[in-house]
LOVO-316681 format. One line per 4 residues: their letters; for each residue x, y, z of C-alpha. Coordinates in pm, whole numbers, plus 50000, padded with zeros to 5 digits. Example, Ala and Ser with C-alpha at 12.3 -4.5 7.8 and 13.67 -1.06 7.14 Angstrom:
% residues 2
AS = 51230,49550,50780; 51367,49894,50714
END
This chain:
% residues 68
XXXX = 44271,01967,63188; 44505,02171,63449; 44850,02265,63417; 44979,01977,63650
XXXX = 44872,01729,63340; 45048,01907,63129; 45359,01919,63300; 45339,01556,63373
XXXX = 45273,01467,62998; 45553,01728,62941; 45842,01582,63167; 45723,01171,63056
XXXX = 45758,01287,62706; 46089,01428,62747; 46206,01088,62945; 46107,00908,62622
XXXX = 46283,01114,62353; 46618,01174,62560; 46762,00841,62487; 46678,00940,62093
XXXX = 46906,01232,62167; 46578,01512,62130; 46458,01770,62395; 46139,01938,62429
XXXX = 46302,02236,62197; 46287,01968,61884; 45895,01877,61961; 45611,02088,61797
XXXX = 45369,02153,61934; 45016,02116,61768; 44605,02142,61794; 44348,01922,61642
XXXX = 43971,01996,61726; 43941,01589,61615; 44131,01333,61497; 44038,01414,61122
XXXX = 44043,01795,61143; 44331,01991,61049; 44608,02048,61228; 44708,02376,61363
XXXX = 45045,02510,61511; 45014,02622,61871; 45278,02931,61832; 45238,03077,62165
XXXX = 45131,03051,62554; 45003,03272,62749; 44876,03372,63091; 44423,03381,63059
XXXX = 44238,03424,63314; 44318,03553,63729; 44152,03497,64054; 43825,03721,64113
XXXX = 43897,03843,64426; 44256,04048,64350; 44390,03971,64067; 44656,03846,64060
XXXX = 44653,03433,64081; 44678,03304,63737; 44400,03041,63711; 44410,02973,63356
XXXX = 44662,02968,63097; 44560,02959,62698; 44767,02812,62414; 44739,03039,62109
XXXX = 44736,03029,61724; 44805,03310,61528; 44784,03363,61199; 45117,03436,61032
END
């Protein structure tokens, strides 16, 4: 998947739940490896991996949970 997906799923979603009065801020956001697997709290996002050549382009982005 690439960012743009996510943005688009992102702004749709928040299109649907406005008329519900919710924003983004009231949706959690979650990880599954399957349907029937449990479900873990994505508590962070962070820049991964940069362009070869200098740097500096972010190419990747990772969404992280930690173990509190």
């Amino acid at each position: 998947m690439n960012a743009n997906k996510l943005k688009k799923f992102l702004l749709d979603l928040e299109k649907e739940i406005k008329p519900y009065n919710r924003t983004l801020k009231d949706v959690d956001v979650n990880f599954r490896y399957s349907e029937n697997s449990d479900v873990y709290r994505v508590n962070t996002i962070e820049n991964d991996l940069y362009d070869s050549e200098k740097n500096k382009i972010v190419e990747s982005i990772i969404l992280k949970h930690l173990n509190n």
